[in-house]
C-alpha positions as a printed NumPy array, in Angstrom:
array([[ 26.988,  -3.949,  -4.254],
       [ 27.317,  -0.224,  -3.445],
       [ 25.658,   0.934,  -0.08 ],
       [ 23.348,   3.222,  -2.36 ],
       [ 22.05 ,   0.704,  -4.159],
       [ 21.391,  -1.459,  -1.262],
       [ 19.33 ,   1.389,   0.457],
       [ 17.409,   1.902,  -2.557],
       [ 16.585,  -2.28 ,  -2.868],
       [ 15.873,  -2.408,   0.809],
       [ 13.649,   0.302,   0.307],
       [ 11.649,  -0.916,  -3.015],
       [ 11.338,  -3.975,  -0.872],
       [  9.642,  -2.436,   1.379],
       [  7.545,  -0.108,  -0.502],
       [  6.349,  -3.461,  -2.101],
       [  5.978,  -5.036,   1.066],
       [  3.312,  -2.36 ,   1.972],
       [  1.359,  -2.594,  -0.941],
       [  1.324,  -6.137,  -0.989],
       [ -0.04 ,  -5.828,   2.986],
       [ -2.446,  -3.893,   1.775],
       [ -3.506,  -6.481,  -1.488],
       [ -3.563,  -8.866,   1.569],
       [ -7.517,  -6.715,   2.731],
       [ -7.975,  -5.63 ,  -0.427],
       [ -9.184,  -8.058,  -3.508],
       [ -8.101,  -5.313,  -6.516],
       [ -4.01 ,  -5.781,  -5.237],
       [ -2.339,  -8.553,  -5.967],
       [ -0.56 ,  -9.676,  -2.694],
       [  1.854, -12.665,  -3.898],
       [  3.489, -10.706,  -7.139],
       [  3.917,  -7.569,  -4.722],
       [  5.26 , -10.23 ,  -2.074],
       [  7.711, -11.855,  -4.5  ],
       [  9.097,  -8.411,  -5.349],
       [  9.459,  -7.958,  -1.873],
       [ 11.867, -10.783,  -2.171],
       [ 13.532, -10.082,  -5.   ],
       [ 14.483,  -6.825,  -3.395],
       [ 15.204,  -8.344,  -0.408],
       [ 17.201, -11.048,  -1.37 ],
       [ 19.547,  -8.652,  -3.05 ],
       [ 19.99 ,  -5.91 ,  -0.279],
       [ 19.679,  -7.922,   3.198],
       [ 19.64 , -11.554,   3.72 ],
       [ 18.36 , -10.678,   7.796],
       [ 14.866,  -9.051,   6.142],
       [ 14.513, -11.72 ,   3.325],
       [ 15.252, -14.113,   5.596],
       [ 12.494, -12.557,   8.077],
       [ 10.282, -12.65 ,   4.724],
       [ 10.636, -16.206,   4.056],
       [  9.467, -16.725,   7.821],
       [  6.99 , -14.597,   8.678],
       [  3.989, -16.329,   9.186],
       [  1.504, -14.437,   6.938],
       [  3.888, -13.244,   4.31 ],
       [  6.205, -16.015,   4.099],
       [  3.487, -18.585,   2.665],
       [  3.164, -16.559,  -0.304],
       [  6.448, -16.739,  -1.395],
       [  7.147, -20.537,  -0.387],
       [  3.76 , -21.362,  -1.945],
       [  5.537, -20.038,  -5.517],
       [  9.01 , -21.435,  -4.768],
       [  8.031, -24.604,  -4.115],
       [  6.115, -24.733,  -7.397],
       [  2.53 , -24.87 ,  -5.763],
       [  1.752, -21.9  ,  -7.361],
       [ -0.281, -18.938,  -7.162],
       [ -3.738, -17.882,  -6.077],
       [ -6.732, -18.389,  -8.89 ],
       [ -7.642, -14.874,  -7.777],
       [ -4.184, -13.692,  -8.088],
       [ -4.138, -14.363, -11.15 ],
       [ -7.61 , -12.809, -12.316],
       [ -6.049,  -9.912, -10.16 ],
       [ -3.241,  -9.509, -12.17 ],
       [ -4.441, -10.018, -15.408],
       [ -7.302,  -7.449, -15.074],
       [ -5.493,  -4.815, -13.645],
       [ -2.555,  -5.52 , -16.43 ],
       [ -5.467,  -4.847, -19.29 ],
       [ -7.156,  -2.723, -17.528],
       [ -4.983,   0.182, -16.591],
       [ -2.93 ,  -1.116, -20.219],
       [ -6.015,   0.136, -22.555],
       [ -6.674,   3.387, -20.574],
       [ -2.812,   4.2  , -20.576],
       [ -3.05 ,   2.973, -24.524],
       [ -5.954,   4.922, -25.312],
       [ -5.934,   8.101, -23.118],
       [ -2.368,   8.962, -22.9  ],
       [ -0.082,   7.08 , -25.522],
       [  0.268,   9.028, -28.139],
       [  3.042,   7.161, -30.463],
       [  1.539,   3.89 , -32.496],
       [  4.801,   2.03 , -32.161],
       [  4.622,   2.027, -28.367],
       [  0.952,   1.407, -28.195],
       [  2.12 ,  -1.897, -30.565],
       [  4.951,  -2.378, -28.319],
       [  2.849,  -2.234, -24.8  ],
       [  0.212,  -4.616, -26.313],
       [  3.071,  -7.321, -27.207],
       [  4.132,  -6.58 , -23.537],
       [  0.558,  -7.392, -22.274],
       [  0.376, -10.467, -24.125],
       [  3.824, -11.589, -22.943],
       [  3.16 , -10.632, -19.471],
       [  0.013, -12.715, -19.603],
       [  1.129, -15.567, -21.101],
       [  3.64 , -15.935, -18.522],
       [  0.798, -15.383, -15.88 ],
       [ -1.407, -18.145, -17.506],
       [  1.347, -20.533, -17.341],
       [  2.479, -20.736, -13.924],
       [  0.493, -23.421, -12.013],
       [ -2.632, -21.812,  -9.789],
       [ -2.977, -22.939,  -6.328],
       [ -5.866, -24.686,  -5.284],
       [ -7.59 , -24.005,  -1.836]])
């Protein structure tokens, strides 16, 4: 992997991180996709901060509650899903012009949710 692209990963990892911190206070961000980014990135650009990911206290439940197939949050989810539709019909009606790629960003909704649906929610 080239040094740039490392940089760049380490730092969409952390710009997800952030966010995700932030979902953690506030109930309209969803903290365990943001957090599993977070990983992705990480995993790919420095095993010393995925690594510190995986076992950080707060953060590192979120993504072990999803590897190990517990799933994720029921609010999560509704998180997710609403802010998926939400911000997907405003972009869809207010500033897609083309049909095709309104057609095109509904199938991606629907996909997007499906896969949401599926995985297995957590219970408290």
């Amino acid at each position: 992997m080239t040094s740039t692209k490392k940089y760049i990963y380490m730092t969409l990892g952390t710009i997800f991180l952030v966010i995700g911190m932030i979902g953690i206070v506030l109930p309209l961000i969803p903290t365990t996709p943001l957090l599993l980014l977070t990983a992705f990135f990480y995993a790919r650009s420095s095993e010393k901060l995925y690594q510190w990911l995986l076992n950080h206290r707060i953060f590192g439940k979120y993504i072990k509650q999803f590897k190990s197939g517990q799933g994720i949050p029921l609010r999560a989810k509704i998180t997710i899903l609403t802010l998926i539709w939400v911000t997907g019909i405003l972009s869809i009606v207010f500033i897609i012009p083309i049909t095709f790629v309104k057609v095109l960003l509904v199938i991606i909704f629907l996909a997007v949710s499906y896969y949401i649906l599926s995985l297995k929610t957590l219970r408290s």
